[in-house]
VEXKEFI-527012 format. One record per residue (C-alpha): residue number from 1; residue in three letters; x, y, z. Coordinates in pm, whole numbers, always signed. Layout:
REM residues N
[NUM,ALA,[X,Y,Z]]
...
END
This chain:
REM residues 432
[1,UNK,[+0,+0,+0]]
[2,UNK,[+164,+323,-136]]
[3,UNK,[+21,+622,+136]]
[4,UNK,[+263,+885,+149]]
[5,UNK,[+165,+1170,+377]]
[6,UNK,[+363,+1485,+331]]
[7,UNK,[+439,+1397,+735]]
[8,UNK,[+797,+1350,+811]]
[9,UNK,[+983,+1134,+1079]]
[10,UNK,[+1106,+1366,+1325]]
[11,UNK,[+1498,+1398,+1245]]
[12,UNK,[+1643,+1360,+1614]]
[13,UNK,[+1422,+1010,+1615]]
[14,UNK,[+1659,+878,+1257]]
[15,UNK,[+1980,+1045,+1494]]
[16,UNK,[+1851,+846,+1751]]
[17,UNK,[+1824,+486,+1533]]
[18,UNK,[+2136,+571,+1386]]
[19,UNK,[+2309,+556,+1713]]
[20,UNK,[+2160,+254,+1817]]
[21,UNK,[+2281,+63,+1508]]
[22,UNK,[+2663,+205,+1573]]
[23,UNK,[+2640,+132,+1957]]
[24,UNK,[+2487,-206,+1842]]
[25,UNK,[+2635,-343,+1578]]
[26,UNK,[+2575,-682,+1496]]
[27,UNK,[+2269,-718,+1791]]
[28,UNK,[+1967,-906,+1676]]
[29,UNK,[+1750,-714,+1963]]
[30,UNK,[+1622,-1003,+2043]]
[31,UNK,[+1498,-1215,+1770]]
[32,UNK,[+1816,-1442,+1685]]
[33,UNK,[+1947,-1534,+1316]]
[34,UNK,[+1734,-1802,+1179]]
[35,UNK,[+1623,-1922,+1507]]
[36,UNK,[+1355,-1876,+1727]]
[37,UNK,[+1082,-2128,+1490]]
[38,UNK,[+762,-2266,+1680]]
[39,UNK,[+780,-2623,+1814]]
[40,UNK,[+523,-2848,+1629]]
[41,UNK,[+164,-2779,+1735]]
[42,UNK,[+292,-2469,+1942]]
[43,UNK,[+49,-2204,+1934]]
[44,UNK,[+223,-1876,+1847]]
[45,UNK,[+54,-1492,+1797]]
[46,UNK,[+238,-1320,+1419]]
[47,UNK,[+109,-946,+1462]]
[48,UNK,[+186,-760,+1175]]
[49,UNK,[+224,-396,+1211]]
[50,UNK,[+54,-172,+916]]
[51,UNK,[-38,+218,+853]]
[52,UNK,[-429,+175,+704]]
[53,UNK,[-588,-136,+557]]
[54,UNK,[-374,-353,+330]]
[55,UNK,[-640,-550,+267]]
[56,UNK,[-508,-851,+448]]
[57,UNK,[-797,-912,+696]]
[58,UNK,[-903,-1210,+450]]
[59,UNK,[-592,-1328,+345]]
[60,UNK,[-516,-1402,+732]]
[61,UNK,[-844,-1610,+783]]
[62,UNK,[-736,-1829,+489]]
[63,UNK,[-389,-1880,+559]]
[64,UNK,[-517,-1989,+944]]
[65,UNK,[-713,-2291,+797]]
[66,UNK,[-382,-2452,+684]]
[67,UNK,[-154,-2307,+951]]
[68,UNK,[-418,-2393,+1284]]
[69,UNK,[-156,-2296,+1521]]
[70,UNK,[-131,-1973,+1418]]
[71,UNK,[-287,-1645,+1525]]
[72,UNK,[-223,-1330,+1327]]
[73,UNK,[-321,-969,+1516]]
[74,UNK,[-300,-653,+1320]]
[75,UNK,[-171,-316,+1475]]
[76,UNK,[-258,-51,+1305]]
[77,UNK,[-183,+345,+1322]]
[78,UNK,[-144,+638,+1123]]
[79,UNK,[+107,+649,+859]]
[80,UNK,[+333,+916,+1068]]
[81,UNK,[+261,+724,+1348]]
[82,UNK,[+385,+394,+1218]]
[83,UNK,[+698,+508,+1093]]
[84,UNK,[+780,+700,+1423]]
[85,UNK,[+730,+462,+1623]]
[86,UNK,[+853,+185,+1410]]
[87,UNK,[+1227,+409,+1441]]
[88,UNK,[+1208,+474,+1810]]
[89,UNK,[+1115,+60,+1877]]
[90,UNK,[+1397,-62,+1645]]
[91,UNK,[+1634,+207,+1848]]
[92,UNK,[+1540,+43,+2149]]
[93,UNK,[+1513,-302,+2048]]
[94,UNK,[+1160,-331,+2213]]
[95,UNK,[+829,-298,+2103]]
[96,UNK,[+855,-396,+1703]]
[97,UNK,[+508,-612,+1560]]
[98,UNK,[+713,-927,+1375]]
[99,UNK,[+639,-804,+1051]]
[100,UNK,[+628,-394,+997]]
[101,UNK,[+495,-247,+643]]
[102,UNK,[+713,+5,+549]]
[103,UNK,[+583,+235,+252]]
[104,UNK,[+881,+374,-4]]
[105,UNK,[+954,+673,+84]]
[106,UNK,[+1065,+570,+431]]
[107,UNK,[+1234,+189,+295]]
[108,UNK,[+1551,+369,+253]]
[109,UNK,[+1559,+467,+602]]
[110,UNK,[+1522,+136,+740]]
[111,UNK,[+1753,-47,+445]]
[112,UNK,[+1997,+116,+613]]
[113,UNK,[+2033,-28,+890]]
[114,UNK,[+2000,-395,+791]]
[115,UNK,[+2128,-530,+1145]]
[116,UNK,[+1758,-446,+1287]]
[117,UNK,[+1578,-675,+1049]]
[118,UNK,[+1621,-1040,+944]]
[119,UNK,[+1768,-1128,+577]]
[120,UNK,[+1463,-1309,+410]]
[121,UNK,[+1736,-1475,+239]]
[122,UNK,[+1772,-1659,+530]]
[123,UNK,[+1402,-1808,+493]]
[124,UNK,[+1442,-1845,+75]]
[125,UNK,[+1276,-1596,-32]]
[126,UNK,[+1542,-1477,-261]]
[127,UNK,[+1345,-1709,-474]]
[128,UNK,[+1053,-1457,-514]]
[129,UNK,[+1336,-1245,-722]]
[130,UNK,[+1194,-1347,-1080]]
[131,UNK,[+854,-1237,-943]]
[132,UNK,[+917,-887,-924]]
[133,UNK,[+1007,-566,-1118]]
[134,UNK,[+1378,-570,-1119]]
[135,UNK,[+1383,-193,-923]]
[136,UNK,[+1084,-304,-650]]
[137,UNK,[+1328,-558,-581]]
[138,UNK,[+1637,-350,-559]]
[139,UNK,[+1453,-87,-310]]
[140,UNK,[+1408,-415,-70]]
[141,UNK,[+1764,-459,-25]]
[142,UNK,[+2057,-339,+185]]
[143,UNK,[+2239,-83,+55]]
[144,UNK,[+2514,-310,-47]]
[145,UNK,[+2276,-541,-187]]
[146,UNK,[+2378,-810,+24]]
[147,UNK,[+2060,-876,+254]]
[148,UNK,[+1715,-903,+148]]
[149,UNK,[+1538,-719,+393]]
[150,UNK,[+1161,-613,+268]]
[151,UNK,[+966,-820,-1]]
[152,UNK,[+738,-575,-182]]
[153,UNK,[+363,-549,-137]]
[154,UNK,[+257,-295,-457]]
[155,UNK,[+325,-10,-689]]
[156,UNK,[+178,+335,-719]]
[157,UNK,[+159,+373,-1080]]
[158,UNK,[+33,+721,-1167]]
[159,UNK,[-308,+861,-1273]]
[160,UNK,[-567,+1147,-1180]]
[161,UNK,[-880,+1090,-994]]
[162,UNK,[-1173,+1342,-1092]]
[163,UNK,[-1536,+1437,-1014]]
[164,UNK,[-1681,+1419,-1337]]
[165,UNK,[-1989,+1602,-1201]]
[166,UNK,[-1794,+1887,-1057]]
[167,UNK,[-1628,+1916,-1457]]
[168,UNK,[-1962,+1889,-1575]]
[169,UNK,[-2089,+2223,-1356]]
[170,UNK,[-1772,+2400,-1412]]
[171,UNK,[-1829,+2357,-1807]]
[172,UNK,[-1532,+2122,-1865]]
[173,UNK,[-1543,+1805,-2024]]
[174,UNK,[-1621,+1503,-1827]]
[175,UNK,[-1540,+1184,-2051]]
[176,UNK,[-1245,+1031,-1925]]
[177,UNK,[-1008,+1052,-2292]]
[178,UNK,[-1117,+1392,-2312]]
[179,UNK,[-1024,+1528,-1987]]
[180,UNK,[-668,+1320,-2021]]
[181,UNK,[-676,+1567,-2345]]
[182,UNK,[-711,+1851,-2172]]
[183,UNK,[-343,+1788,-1952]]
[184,UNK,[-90,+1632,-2126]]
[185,UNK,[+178,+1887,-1941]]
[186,UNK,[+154,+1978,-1562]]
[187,UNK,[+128,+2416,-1730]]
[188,UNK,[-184,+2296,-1908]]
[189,UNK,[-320,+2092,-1580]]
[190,UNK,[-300,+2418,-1405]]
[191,UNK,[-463,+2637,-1727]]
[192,UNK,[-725,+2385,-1678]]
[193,UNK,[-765,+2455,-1317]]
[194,UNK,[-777,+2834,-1364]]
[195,UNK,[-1072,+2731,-1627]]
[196,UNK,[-1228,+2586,-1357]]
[197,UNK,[-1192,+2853,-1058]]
[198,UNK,[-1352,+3095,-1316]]
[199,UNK,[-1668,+2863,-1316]]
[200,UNK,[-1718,+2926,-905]]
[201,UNK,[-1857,+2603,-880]]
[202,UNK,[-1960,+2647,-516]]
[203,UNK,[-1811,+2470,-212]]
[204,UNK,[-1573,+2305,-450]]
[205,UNK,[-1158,+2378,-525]]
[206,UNK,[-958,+2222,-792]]
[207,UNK,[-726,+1999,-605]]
[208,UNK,[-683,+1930,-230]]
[209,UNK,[-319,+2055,-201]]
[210,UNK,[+11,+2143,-386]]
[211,UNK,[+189,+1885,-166]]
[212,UNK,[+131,+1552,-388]]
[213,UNK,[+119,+1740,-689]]
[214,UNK,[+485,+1833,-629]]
[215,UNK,[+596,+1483,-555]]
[216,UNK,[+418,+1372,-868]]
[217,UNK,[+611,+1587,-1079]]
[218,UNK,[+946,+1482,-888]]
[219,UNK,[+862,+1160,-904]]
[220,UNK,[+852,+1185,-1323]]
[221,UNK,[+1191,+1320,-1346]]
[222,UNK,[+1494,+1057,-1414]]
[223,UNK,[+1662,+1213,-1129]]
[224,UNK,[+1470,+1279,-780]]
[225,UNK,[+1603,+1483,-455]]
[226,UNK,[+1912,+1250,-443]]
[227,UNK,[+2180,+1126,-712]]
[228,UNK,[+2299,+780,-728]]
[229,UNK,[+2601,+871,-482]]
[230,UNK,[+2327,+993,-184]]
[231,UNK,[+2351,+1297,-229]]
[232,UNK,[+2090,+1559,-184]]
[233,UNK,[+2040,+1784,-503]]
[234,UNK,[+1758,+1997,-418]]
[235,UNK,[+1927,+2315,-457]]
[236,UNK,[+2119,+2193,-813]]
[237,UNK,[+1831,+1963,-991]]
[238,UNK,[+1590,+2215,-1204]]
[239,UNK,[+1312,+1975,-1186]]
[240,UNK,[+1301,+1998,-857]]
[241,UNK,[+1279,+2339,-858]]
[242,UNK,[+1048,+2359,-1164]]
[243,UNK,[+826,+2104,-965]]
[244,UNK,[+829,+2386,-709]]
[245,UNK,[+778,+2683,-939]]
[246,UNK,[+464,+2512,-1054]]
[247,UNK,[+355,+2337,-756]]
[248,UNK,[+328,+2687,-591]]
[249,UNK,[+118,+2841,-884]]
[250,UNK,[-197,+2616,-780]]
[251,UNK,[-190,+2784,-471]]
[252,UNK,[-140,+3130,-571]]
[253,UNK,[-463,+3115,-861]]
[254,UNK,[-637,+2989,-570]]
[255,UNK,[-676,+2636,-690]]
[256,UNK,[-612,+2443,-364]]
[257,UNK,[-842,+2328,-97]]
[258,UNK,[-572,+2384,+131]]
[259,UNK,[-634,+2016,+263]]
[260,UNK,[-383,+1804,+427]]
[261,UNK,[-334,+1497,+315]]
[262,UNK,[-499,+1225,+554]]
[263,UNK,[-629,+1462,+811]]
[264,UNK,[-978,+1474,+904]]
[265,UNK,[-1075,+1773,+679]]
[266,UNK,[-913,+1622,+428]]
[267,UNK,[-1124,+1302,+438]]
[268,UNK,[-1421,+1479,+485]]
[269,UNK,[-1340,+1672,+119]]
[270,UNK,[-1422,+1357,-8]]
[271,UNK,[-1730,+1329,+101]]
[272,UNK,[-1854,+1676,+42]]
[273,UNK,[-1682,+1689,-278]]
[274,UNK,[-1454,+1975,-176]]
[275,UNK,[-1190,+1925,-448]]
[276,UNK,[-1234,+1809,-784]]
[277,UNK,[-902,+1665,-882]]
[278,UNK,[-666,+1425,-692]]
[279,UNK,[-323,+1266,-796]]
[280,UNK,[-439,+885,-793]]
[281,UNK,[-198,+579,-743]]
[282,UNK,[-373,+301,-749]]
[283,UNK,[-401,+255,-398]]
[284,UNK,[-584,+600,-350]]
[285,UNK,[-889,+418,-559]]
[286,UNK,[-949,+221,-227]]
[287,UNK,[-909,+567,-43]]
[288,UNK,[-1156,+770,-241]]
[289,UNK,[-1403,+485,-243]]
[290,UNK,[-1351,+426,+171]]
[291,UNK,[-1424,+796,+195]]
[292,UNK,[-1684,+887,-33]]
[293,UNK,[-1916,+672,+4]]
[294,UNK,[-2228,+824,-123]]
[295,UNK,[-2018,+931,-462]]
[296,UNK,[-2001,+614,-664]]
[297,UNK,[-2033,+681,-1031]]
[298,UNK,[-1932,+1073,-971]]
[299,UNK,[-1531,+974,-1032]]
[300,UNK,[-1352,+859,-1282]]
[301,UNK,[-985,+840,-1365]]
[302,UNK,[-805,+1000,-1633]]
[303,UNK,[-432,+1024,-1727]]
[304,UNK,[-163,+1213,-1545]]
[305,UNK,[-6,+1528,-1689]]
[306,UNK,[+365,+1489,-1777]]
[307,UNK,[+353,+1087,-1830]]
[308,UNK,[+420,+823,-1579]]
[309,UNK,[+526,+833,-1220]]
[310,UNK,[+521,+677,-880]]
[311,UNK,[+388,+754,-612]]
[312,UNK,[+392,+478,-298]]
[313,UNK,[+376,+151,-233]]
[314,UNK,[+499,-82,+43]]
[315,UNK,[+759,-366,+166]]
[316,UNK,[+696,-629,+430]]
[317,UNK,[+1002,-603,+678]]
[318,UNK,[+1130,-852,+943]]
[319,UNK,[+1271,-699,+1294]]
[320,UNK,[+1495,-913,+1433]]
[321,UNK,[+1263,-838,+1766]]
[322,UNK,[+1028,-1095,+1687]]
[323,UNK,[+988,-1466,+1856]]
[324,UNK,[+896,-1655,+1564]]
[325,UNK,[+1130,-1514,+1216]]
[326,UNK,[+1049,-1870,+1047]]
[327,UNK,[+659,-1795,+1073]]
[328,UNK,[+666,-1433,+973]]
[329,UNK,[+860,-1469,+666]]
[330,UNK,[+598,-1729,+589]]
[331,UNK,[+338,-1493,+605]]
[332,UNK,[+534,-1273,+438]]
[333,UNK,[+540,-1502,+147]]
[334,UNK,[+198,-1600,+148]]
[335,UNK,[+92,-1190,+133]]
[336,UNK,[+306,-1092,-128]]
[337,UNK,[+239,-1376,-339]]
[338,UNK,[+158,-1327,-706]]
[339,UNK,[-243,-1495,-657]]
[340,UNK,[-274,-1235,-307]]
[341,UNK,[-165,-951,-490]]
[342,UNK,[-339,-981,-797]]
[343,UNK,[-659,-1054,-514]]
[344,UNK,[-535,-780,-304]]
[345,UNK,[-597,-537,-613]]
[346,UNK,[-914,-660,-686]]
[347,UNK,[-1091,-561,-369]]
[348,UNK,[-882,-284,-213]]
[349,UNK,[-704,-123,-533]]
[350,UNK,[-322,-167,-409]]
[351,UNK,[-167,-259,-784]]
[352,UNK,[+83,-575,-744]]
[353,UNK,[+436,-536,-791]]
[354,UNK,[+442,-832,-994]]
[355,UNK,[+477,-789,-1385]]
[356,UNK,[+352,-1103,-1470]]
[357,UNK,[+12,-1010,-1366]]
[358,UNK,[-8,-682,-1577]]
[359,UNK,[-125,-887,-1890]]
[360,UNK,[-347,-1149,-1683]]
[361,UNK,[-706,-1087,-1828]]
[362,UNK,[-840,-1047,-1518]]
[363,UNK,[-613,-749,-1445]]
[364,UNK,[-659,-577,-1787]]
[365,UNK,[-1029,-650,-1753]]
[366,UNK,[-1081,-508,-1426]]
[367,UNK,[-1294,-234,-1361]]
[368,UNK,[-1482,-42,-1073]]
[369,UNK,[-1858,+82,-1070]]
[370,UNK,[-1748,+305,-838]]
[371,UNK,[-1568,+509,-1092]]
[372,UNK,[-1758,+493,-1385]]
[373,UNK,[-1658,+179,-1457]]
[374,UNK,[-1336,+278,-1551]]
[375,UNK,[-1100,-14,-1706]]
[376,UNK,[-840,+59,-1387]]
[377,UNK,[-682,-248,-1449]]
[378,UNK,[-551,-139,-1775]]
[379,UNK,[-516,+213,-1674]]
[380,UNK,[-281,+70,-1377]]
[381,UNK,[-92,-178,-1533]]
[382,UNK,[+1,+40,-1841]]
[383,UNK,[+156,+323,-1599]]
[384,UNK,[+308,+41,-1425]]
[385,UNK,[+457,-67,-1759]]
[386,UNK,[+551,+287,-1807]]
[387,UNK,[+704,+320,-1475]]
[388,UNK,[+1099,+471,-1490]]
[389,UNK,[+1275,+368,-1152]]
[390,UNK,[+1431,+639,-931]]
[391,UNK,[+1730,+642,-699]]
[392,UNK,[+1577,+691,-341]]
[393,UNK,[+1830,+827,-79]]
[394,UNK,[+1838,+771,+287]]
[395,UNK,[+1671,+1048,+445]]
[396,UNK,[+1442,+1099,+133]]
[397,UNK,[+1108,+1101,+362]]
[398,UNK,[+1285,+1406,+588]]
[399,UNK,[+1386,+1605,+285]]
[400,UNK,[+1007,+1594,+106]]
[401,UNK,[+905,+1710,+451]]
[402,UNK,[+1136,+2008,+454]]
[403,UNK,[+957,+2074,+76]]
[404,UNK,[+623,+2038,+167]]
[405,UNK,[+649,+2261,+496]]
[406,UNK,[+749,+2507,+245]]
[407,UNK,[+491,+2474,-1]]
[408,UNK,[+205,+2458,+293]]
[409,UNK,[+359,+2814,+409]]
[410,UNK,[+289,+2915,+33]]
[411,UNK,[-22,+2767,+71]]
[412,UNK,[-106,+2961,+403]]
[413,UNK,[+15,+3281,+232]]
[414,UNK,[+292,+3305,+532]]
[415,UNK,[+566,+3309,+297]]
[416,UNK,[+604,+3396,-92]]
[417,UNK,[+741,+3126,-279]]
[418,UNK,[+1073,+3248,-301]]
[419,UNK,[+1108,+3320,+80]]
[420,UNK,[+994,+2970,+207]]
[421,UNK,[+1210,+2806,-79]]
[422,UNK,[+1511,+3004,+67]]
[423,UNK,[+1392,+2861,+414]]
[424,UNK,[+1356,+2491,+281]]
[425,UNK,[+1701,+2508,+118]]
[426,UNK,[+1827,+2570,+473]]
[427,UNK,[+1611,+2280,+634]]
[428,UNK,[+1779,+2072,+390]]
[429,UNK,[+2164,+2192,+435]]
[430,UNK,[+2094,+2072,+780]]
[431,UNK,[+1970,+1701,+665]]
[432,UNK,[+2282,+1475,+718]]
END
């Protein structure tokens, strides 16, 4: 599940796990190599620690009837939450779930420290390798590429989510191919937009926030916020910067709902149809549909500008905290398998990470009343096809915080755009 907040991990809290590792080493906090399996028959607890619904709840139930002995317990919190907390447990060695979700723009954080989590090569499942798009794979390992340390759960393929009856009152086309035509660059997205502010359709803004729009656009470029060598490029990368530029003109035509992602107003936009675009990985289909109940048939999805992107998606990680490391990466297996995430898909929208299914007719066929009935399968699996890999650095998740603080002050109208991106510069200088 791909939900990326514009929330950051609080930097003293990485400091803090970084220390831990160093003072460390080589200490399995607890869990123990490859040891630590259930005796036969022994009834054993696996909780698995997520950030939202993955869907899993009836995966577990079937993987019980041929596994009796085994309970599974889910412990759930919000996405900032999970990722705080996951660093301040793993810096402690107490507290971990046996098997943590960790979505993408945080893996790179935890990959780094590779003696806090088990190497699923230890349990085989280097033999899932052929499964997977080559660079889903590569963003599981260490950063020498010698441990295997999360096994990936989905992509975030790129598209845009729309209320076709909000286009429809604003004067704007509605039919999916025709609003893709109206945005095939992020400048004509945003002439579109100003198209639609002019209509005053009441109650109703033309995107939620700048804040996923910019990490859309970042996310298309061949180079993100770091180059291959880890380091940060912010200041020296023009796309960055151009994402910024044009990021920041949404809010200053007015265009934004000024929503933060995943907090309450925010999910109650949905429902009172306070915004009428939305970047859209496929996991966000599940979102939209969760929140806006009463709205089926008023989306639909359409292309996004600039091309294809990424934007989420998860990895199942093993602490070396837990009491059972045999039976987790088990589960871990039996989750990320190709038939779970191709079912996964199906009834929660998470796209697989698994090429193989992209051309299954039951993918390609796929498609949602909820949104029109709108052939997502194909739509996802052809920006998934379309997908260009990008290097992710270690403390990417802190540095897109530093940038969206500064385009929320934008936002807010405390700062002008040149002011806060003199300010996030600065936040950045001080990311080590």
């Amino acid at each position: 599940m791909g939900i990326l907040r514009p929330r950051l991990l609080a930097p003293a809290v990485a400091a803090l796990l970084a220390a831990s590792v160093a003072a460390c080493g080589g200490d399995s906090g607890g869990g123990g190599g490859t040891t630590g399996s259930a005796e036969p028959g022994e009834k054993i607890t696996l909780t698995v620690g997520l950030f939202g619904d993955f869907g899993f709840k009836p995966l577990y139930e079937e993987y019980k009837k041929t596994h009796p002995n085994i309970e599974i317990t889910e412990r759930v919190s919000e996405f900032a939450d999970h990722h705080n907390n996951l660093i301040k447990r793993l810096a402690t060695n107490a507290g971990t779930a046996d098997i943590e979700a960790v979505e993408v723009g945080y893996i790179s954080t935890f990959t780094a420290t590779p003696d806090k989590f088990h190497n699923l090569k230890d349990y085989g499942l280097d033999a899932r390798q052929s499964d997977y798009l080559d660079w889903k794979w590569q963003q599981g390992l260490s950063k020498d590429g010698s441990a295997l340390l999360g096994l990936g759960t989905d992509v975030g393929g790129l598209a845009m989510c729309y209320r076709k009856d909000l286009f429809e009152k604003a004067g704007l086309p509605s039919d999916r191919d025709e609003v893709s035509a109206l945005w095939p660059t992020w400048e004509q997205y945003i002439e579109t937009g100003k198209k639609f502010a002019a209509a005053n359709v009441a109650g109703a803004k033309f995107v939620d926030s700048p804040g996923e729009i910019f990490r859309a656009m970042v996310n298309q470029a061949p180079v993100g916020l770091y180059d291959a060598q880890d380091n940060i490029i912010v200041a020296s990368n023009p796309e960055v910067k151009k994402a910024w530029d044009l990021s920041n003109q949404l809010s200053q035509n007015g265009l934004t709902a000024k929503l933060a992602a995943f907090s309450p107003p925010w999910n109650t936009g949905f429902a009172k149809g306070s915004f009428a675009t939305i970047i859209c990985p496929a996991w966000m289909t599940g979102y939209i549909q969760e929140q806006a109940k009463d709205a089926s048939g008023k989306w639909d999805i359409a292309a996004v500008p600039g091309g294809a992107g990424n934007s989420g998606g998860s990895h199942l990680m093993l602490p070396k905290q837990g009491k059972h490391p045999k039976e987790a990466a088990e589960l871990i297996n039996w989750l990320t398998s190709k038939e779970n995430q191709a079912r996964v898909f199906k009834e929660e929208g998470t796209f697989p990470s698994i090429p193989a299914l992209y051309d299954d007719p039951s993918i390609q066929s796929f498609t949602k009343p909820f949104f029109g009935d709108a052939p997502i399968g194909k739509i996802y699996s052809d920006a998934a096809k379309a997908l260009k890999p990008q290097h992710l650095g270690p403390k990417e998740a802190e540095v897109r915080t530093a940038i969206g603080n500064g385009l929320g002050r934008v936002e807010q109208g405390k700062q002008t755009p040149d002011e806060a991106w003199a300010q996030v510069l600065k936040d950045v200088e001080k990311i080590k």
